[in-house]
LORO-640316 format. One record per residue (C-alpha): x, y, z; residue number from 0; residue in one letter. Coordinates in pm, 1 decimal, always signed. Layout:
<pts>
u,v,w,resi,resn
X,Y,Z,NUM,A $
...
</pts>
This chain:
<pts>
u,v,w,resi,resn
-4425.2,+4849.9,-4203.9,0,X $
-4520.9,+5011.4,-4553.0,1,X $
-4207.2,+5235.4,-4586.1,2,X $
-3988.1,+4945.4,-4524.2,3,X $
-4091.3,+4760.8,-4833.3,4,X $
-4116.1,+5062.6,-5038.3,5,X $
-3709.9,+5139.5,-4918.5,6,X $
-3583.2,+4832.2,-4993.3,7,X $
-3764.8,+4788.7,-5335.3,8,X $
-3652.9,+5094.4,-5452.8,9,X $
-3276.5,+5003.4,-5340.4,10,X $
-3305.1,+4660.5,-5502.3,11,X $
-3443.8,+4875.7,-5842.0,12,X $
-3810.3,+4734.2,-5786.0,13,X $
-3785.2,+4353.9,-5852.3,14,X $
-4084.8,+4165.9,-5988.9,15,X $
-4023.5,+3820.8,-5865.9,16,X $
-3746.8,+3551.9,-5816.6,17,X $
-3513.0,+3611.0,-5489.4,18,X $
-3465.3,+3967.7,-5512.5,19,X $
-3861.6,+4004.4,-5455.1,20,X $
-3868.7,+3795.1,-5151.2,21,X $
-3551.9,+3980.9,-5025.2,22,X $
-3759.5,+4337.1,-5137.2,23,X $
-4075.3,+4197.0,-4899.2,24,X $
-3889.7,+4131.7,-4602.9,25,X $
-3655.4,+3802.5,-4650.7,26,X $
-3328.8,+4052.5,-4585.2,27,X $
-3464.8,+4099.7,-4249.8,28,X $
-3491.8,+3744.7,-4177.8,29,X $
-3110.6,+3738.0,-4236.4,30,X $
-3063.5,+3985.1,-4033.8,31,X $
-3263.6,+3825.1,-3742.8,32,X $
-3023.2,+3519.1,-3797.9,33,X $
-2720.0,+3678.4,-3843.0,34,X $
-2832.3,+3861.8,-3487.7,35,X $
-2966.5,+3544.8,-3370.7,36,X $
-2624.7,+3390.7,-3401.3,37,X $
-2434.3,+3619.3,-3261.4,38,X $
-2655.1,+3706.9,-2969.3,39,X $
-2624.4,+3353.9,-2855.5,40,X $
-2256.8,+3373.4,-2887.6,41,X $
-2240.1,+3621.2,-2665.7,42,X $
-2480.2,+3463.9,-2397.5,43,X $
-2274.7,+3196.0,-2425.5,44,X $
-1934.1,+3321.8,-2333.6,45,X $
-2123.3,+3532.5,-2052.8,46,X $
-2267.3,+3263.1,-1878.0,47,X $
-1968.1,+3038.3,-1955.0,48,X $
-1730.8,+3287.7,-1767.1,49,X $
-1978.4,+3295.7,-1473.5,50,X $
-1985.2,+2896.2,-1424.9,51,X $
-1607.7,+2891.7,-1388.9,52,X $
-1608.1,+3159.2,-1205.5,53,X $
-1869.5,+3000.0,-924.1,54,X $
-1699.7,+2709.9,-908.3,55,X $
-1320.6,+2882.2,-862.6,56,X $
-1479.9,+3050.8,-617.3,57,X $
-1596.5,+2711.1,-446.2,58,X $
-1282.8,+2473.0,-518.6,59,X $
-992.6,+2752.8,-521.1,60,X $
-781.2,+2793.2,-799.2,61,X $
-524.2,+2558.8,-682.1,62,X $
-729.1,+2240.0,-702.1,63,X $
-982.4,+2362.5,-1007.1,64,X $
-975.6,+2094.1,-1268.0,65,X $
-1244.3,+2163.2,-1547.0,66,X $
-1475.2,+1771.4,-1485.2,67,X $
-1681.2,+1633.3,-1689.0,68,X $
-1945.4,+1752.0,-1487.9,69,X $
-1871.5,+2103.5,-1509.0,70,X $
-1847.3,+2079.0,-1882.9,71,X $
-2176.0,+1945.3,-1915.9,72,X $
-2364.5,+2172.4,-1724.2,73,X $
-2158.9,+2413.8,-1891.6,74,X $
-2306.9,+2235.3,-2232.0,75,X $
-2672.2,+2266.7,-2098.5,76,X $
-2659.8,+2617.3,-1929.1,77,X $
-2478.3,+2827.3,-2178.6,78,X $
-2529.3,+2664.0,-2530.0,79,X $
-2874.1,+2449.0,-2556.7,80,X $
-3073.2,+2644.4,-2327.2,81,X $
-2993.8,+2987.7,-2499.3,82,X $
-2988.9,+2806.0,-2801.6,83,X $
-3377.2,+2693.0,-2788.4,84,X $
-3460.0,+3060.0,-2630.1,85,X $
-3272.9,+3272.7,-2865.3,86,X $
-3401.7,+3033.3,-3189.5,87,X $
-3762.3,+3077.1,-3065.1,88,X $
-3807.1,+3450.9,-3046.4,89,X $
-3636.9,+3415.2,-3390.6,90,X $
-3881.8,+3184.4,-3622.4,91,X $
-4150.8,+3397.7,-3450.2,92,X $
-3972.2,+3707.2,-3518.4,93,X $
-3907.8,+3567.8,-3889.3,94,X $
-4276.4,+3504.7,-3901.9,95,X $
-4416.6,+3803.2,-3830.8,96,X $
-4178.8,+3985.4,-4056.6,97,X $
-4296.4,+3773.8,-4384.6,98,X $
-4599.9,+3836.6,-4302.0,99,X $
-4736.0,+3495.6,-4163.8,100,X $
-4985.0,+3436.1,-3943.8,101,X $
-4769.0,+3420.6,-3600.0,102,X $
-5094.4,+3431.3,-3339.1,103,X $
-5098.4,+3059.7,-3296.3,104,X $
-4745.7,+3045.6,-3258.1,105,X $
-4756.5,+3291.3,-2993.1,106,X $
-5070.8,+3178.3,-2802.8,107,X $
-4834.1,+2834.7,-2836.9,108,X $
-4565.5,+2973.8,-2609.7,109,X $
-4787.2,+3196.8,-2400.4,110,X $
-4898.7,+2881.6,-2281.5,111,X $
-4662.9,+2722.7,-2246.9,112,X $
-4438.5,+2986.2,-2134.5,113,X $
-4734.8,+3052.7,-1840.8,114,X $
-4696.2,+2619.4,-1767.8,115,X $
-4330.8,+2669.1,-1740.3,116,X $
-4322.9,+2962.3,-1517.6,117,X $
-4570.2,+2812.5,-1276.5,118,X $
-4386.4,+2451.9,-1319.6,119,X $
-4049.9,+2638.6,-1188.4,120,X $
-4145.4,+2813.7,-926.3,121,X $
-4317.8,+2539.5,-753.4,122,X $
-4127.5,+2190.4,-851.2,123,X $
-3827.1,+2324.5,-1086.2,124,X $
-3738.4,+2557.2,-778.6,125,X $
-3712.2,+2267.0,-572.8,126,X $
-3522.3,+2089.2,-818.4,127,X $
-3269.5,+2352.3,-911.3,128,X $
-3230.7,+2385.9,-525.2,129,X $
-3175.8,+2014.0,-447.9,130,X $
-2903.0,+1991.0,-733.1,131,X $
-2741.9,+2349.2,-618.8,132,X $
-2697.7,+2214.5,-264.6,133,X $
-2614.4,+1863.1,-375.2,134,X $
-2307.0,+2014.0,-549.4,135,X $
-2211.7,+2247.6,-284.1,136,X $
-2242.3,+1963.9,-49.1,137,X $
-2035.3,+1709.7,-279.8,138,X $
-1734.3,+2008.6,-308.6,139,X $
-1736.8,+2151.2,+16.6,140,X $
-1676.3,+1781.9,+167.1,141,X $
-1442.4,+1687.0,-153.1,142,X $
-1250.0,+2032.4,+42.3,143,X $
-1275.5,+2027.4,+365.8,144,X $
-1273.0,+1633.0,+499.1,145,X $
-968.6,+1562.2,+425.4,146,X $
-843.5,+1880.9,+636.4,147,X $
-1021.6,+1759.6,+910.3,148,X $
-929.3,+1444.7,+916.7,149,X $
-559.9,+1501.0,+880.7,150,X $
-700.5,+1719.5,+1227.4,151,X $
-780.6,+1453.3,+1375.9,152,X $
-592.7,+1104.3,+1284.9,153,X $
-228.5,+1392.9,+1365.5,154,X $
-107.5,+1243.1,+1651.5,155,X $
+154.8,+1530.2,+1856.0,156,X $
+390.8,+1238.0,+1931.2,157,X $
+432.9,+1142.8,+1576.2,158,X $
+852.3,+1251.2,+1460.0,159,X $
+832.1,+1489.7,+1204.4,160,X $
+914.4,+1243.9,+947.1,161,X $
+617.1,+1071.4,+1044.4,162,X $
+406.9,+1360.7,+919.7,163,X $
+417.8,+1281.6,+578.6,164,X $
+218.8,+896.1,+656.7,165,X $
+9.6,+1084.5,+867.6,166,X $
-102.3,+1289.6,+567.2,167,X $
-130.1,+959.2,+350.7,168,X $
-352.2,+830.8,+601.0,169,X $
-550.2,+1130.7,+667.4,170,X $
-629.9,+1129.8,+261.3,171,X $
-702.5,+753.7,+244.2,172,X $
-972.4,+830.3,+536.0,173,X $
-1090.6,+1129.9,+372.6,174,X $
-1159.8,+997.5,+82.5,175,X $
-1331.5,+711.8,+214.6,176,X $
-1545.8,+945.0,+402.2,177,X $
-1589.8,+1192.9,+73.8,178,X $
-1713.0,+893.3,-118.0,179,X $
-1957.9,+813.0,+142.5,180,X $
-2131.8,+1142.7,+119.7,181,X $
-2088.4,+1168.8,-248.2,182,X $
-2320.1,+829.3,-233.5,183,X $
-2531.7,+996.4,+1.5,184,X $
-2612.6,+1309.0,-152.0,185,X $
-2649.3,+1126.8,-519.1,186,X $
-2852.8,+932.1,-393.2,187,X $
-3105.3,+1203.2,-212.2,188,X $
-3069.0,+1421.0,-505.3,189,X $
-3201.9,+1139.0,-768.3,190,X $
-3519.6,+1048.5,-513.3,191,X $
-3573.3,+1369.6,-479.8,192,X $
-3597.5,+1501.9,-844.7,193,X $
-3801.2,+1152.4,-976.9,194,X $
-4039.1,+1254.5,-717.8,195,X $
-4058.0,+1607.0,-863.8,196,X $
-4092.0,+1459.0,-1201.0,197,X $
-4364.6,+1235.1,-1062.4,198,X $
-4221.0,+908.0,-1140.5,199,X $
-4286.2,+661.4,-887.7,200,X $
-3958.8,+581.2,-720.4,201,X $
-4145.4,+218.7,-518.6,202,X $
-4031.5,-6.5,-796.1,203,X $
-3735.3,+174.1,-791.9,204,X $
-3656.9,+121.2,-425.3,205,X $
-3745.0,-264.6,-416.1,206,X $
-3519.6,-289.2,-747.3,207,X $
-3218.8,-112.4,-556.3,208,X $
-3343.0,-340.0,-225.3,209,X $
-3292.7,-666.3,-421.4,210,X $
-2972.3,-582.5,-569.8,211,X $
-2801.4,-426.6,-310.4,212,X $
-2913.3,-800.2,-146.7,213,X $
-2706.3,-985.4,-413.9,214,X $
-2449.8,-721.1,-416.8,215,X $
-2414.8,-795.8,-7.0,216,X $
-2408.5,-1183.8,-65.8,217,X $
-2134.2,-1176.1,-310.6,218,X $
-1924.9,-937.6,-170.5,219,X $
-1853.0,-1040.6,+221.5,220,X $
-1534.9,-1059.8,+193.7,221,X $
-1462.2,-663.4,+4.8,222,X $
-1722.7,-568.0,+309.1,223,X $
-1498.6,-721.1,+598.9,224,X $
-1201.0,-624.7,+398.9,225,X $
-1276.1,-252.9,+373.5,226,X $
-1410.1,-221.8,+723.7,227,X $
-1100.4,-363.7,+872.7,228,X $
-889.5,-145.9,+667.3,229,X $
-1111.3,+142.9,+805.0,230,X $
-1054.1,+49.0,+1184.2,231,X $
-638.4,+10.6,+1113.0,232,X $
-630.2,+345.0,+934.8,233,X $
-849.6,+537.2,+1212.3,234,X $
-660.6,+325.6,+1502.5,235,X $
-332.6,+375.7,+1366.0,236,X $
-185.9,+51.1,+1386.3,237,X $
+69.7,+80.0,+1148.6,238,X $
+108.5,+338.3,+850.7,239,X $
+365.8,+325.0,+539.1,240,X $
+728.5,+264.1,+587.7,241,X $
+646.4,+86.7,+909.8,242,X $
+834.7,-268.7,+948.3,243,X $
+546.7,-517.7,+1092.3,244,X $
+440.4,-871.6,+1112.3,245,X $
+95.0,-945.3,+1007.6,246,X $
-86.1,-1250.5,+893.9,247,X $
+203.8,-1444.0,+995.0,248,X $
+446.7,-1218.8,+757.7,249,X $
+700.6,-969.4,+819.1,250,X $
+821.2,-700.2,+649.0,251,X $
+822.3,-314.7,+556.0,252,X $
+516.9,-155.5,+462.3,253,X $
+492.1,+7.3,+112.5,254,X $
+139.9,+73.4,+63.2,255,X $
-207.9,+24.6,+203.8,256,X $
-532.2,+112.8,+134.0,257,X $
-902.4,+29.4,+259.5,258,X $
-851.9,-326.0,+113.7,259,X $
-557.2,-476.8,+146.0,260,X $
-140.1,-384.9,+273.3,261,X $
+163.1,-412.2,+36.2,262,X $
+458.7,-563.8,+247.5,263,X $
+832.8,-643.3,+106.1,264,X $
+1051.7,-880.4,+289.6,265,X $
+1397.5,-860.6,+346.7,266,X $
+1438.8,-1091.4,+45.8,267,X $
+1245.6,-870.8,-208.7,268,X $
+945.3,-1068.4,-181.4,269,X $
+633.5,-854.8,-220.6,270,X $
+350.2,-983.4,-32.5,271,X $
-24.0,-850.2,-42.4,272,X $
-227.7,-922.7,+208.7,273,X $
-631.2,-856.2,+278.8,274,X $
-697.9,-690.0,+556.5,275,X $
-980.9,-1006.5,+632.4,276,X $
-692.4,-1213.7,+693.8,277,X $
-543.8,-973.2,+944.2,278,X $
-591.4,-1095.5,+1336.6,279,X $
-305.9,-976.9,+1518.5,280,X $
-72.4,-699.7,+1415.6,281,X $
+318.5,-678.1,+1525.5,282,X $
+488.6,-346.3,+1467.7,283,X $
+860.7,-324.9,+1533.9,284,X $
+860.5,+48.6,+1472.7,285,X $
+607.3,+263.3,+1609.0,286,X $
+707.0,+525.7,+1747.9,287,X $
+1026.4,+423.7,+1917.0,288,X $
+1238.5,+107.0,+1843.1,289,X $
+1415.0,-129.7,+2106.7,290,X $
+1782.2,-233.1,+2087.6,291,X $
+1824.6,-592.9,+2238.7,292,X $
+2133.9,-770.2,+2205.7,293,X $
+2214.3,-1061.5,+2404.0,294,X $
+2610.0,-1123.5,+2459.9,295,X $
+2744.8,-1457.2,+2557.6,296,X $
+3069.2,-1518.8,+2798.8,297,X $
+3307.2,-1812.7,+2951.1,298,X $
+3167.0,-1867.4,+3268.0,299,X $
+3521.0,-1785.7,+3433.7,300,X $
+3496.2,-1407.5,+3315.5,301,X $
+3447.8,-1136.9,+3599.2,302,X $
+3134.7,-1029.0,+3550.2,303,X $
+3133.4,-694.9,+3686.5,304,X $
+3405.1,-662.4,+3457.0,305,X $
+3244.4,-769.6,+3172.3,306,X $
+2946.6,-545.6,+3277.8,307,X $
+3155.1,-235.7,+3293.6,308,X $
+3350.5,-288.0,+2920.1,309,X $
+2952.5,-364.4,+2806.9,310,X $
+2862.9,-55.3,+2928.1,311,X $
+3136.5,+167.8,+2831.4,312,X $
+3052.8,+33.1,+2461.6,313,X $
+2684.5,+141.4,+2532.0,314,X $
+2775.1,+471.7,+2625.4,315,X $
+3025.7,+503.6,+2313.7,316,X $
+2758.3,+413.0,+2118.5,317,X $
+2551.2,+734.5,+2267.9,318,X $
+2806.1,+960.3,+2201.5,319,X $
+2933.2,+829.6,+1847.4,320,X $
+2903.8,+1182.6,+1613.9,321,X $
+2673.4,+988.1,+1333.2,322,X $
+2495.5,+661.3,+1495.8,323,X $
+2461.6,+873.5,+1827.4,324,X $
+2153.0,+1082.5,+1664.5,325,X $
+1988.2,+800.4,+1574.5,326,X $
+1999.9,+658.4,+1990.4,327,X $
+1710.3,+795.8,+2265.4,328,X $
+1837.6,+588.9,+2510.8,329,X $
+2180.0,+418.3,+2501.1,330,X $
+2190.8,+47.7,+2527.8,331,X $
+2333.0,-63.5,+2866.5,332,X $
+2309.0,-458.6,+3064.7,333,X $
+2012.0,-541.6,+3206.2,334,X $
+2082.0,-827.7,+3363.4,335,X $
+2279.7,-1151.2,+3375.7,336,X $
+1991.9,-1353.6,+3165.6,337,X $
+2045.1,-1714.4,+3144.1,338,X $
+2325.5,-2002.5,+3233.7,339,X $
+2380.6,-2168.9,+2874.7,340,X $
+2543.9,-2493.7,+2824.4,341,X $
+2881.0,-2334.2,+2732.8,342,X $
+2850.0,-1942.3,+2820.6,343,X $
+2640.7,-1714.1,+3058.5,344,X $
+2408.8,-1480.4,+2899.8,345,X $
+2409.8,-1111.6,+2943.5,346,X $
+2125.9,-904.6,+2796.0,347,X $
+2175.4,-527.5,+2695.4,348,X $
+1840.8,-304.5,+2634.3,349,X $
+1860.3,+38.7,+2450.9,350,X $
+1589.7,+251.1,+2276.0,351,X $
+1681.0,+426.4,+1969.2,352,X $
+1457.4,+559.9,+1663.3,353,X $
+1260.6,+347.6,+1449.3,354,X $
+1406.6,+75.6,+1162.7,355,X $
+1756.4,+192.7,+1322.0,356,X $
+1786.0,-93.9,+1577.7,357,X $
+1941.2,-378.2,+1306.1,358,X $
+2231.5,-75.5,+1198.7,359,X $
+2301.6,-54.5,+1542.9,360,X $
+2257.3,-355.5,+1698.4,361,X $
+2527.2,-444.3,+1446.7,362,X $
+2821.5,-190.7,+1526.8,363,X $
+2744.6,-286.1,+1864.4,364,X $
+2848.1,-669.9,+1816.0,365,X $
+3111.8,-551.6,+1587.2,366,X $
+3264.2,-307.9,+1915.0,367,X $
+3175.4,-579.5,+2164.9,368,X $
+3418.9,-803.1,+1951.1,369,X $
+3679.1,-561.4,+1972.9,370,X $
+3662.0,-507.8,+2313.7,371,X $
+3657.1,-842.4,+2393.5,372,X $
+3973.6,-912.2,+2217.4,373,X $
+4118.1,-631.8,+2384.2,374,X $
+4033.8,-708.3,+2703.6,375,X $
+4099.3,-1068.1,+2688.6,376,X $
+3671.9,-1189.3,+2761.3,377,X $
+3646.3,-1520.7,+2621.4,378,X $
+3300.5,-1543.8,+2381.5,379,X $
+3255.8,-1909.5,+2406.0,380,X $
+3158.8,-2181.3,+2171.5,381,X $
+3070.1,-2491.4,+2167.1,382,X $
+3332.5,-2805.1,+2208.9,383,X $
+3315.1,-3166.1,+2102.9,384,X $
+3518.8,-3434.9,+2317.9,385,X $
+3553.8,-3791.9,+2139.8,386,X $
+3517.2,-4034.0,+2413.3,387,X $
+3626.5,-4424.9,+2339.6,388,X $
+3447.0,-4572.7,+2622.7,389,X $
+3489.5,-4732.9,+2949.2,390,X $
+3585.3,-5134.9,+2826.6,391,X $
+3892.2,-5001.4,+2672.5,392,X $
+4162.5,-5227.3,+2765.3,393,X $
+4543.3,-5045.0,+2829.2,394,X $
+4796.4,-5170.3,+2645.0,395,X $
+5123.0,-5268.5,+2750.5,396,X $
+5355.8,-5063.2,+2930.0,397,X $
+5052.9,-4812.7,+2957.3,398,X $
+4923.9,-4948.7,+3273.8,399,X $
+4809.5,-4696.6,+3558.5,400,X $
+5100.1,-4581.8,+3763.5,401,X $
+5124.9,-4491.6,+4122.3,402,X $
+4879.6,-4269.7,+4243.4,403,X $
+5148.2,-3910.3,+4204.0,404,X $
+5366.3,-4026.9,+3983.2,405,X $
+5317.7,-3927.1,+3593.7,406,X $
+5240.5,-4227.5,+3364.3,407,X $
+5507.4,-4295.5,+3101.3,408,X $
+5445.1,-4219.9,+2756.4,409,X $
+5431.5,-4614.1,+2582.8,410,X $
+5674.4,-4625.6,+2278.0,411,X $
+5455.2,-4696.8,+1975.4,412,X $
+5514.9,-5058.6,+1830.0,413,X $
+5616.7,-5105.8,+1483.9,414,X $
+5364.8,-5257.1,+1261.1,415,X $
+5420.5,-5381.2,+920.8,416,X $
+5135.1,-5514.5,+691.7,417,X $
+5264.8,-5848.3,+699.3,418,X $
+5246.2,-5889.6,+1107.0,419,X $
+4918.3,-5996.2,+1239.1,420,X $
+4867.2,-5818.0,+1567.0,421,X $
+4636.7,-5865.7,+1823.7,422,X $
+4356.1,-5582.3,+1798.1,423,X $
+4357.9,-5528.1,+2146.4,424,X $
+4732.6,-5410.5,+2140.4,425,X $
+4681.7,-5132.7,+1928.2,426,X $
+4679.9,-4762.9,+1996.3,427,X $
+4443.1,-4558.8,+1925.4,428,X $
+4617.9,-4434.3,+1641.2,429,X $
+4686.2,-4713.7,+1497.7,430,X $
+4334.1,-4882.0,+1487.7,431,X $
+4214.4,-4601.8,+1326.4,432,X $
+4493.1,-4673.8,+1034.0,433,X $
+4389.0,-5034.9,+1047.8,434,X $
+4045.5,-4944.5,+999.0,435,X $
+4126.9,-4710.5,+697.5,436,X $
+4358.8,-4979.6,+522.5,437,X $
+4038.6,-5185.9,+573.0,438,X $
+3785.1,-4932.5,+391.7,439,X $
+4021.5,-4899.8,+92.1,440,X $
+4064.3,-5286.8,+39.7,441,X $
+3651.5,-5279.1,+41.4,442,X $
+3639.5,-5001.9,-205.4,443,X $
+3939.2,-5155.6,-437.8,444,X $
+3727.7,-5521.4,-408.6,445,X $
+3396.2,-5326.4,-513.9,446,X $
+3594.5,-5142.8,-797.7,447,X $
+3731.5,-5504.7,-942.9,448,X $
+3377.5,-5701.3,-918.1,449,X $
+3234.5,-5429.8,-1091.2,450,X $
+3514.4,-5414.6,-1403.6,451,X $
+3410.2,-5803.5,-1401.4,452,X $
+3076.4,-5813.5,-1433.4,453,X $
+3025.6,-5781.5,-1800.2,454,X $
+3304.4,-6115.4,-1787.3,455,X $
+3074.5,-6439.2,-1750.7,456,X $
+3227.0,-6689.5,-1516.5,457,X $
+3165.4,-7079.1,-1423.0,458,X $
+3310.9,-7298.2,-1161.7,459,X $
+3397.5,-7682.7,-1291.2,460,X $
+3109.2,-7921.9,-1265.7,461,X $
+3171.6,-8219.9,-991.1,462,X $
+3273.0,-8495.5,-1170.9,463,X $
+3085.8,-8815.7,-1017.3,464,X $
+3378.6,-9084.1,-911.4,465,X $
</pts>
């Protein structure tokens, strides 16, 4: 330690005092502790900050790595303050020693507590470091693998292949229900754990939690019975997105649904959003399969087995049309003669086809069955209205009832000219209903006049007494 000062005053041309002197007796090496200080911690830094993403590549795959906040945090603490405080320590004590200051106490400072800190981590900062490793291991390896298993198991083999894709939807909406359940879990374990490590008494903490999760429970019975219905439709399957369904009393296509609540649009537009609380009975038109019913009306003097047979043949055309005929399983053909109607008899015809196709072709069907019809000369009945004058109706003359075979004369219409009077009950049918519409415009034309009068003030004569 002599030569050192002797070399550097000689190359600073021995200085007396001021800066140069302090640089002479050993304040040059304390910049050259901090300049090495510096860049020693750089490089720890960009070490450990390769490893970290590294470990945790390794865990979520490059594919779904997204650098969190968490990992840039713990990249914060591991690989800039913690090399920061070690590399800044053995510095000031390295600076000390070189100026010649008394460094022992220092020393005997961080022997101490270097000999607390070791002991301290092997026994509760081991435990620590090993509860927050496999809390994060456990938080990403079920943030990874869940959802594959649940897509495992909610995969029905009957689904349609373009059914896959809500399967998938549904398999993520469960998985990360079930993700954020462990996530609570294992936060919840890990903070316990480490306040008991700490020593901090975690019975005030647990009443605390105990009373609000209390209030939370009271206030929230409706998100609770919301979400756990949600939970039982998703892992049941009862209807998934693009499905057409009635619930809650509403019908409509499906467009989104979650743990909470389903998204439905109308065939009008209307978007309606209902809780799944609300939910009691659920009616889904396309699961699966759809069903083609179509109910065709006829005279009742049509042939039915005729009628049966063109139904069919339009059933079977349907099957084999080069477009619409992909979109039919089974092709629509009569059931049965259903019901006697007032005016027709009822024929139903039953198909199966794919789902949200039945309305296209329950459509071309009525549109063929028309055709056909019209073809085939089937009468598609509707309904009649007879005007019926009633049983006192008195004949008029010459319109007596002839002799039972022989055909009843037409009676020659009488002339009648406004200024006649005729007897009411020698008019025609025809021509009472003139009467009574020369009658309904004198009304109207009498209303019209008293009201152009009514601004006109008229009096009657007084009586004169005699």
């Amino acid at each position: 330690m002599q030569d050192d000062p002797s070399f550097l005053e000689d190359l600073l041309n021995n200085p007396e005092d001021g800066f140069m002197l302090w640089l002479a007796e050993g304040g040059l090496w304390v910049g050259l502790i901090a300049v090495g200080s510096v860049l020693s911690w750089y490089l720890v830094r960009l070490y450990i900050h390769r490893q970290l993403l590294s470990a945790v590549r390794s865990v979520e795959g490059e594919e779904g790595f997204e650098e969190s906040t968490a990992i840039r945090g713990a990249n914060r603490i591991l690989a800039s303050v913690i090399p920061a405080l070690v590399i800044g320590t053995a510095a000031v004590i390295g600076s000390m020693v070189v100026l010649g200051n008394d460094a022992d106490a220092a020393l005997d400072f961080f022997s101490r507590l270097g000999t607390d800190a070791v002991e301290w981590g092997v026994t509760s900062g081991l435990r620590i470091v090993l509860v927050l490793v496999f809390g994060w291991l456990g938080i990403r390896f079920a943030r990874r693998f869940i959802p594959t298993i649940m897509l495992r198991v909610v995969r029905d083999s009957r689904d349609a292949a373009d059914q896959a894709e809500a399967s998938r939807k549904r398999a993520d909406t469960l998985g990360a229900v079930f993700v954020a359940a462990i996530n609570v879990i294992i936060v919840i374990v890990m903070v316990f754990t480490v306040l008991t490590e700490l020593g901090v008494p975690i019975g005030p903490v647990l009443g605390g939690v105990g009373i609000a999760g209390i209030a939370v429970g009271f206030g929230a019975q409706h998100l609770v019975r919301d979400v756990i219905t949600g939970t039982l439709i998703l892992l049941e399957n009862q209807y998934r997105q693009g499905d057409v369904v009635q619930i809650a009393g509403i019908a409509g296509m499906v467009e989104s649904i979650n743990l909470r609540r389903t998204v439905l649009r109308d065939l009008e537009g209307k978007v309606h959003t209902i809780p799944h609380g609300e939910i009691s009975t659920t009616s889904n038109f396309t699961k699966y399969w759809s069903r083609i019913v179509l109910d065709v009306g006829v005279a009742y003097k049509e042939n039915m087995e005729q009628v049966f047979a063109v139904l069919n043949e339009i059933g079977t055309e349907l099957g084999n049309h080069p477009e619409l005929g992909l979109k039919v399983i089974d092709p629509p053909k009569v059931l049965r003669l259903n019901s006697f109607g007032s005016s027709e008899l009822s024929i139903r015809m039953l198909g199966v086809c794919k789902p949200l196709t039945q309305w296209e072709l329950t459509g071309w069907l009525r549109l063929r069955i028309k055709e056909r019809f019209d073809e085939e000369g089937i009468e598609i009945p509707f309904p009649h209205q007879t005007i019926y004058w009633g049983v006192d109706q008195q004949p008029l003359p010459g319109q007596e009832p002839a002799a039972i075979g022989a055909p009843e004369p037409k009676a020659a219409e009488p002339e009648v000219t406004p200024d006649d009077f005729v007897d009411p009950n020698r008019l025609t049918p025809e021509q009472r209903e003139v009467m009574l519409a020369e009658m309904a415009l004198a009304a109207q034309a009498a209303q019209e006049n008293l009201r152009t009068d009514q601004g006109t003030e008229t009096r009657l004569p007084a009586d004169t007494e005699t």
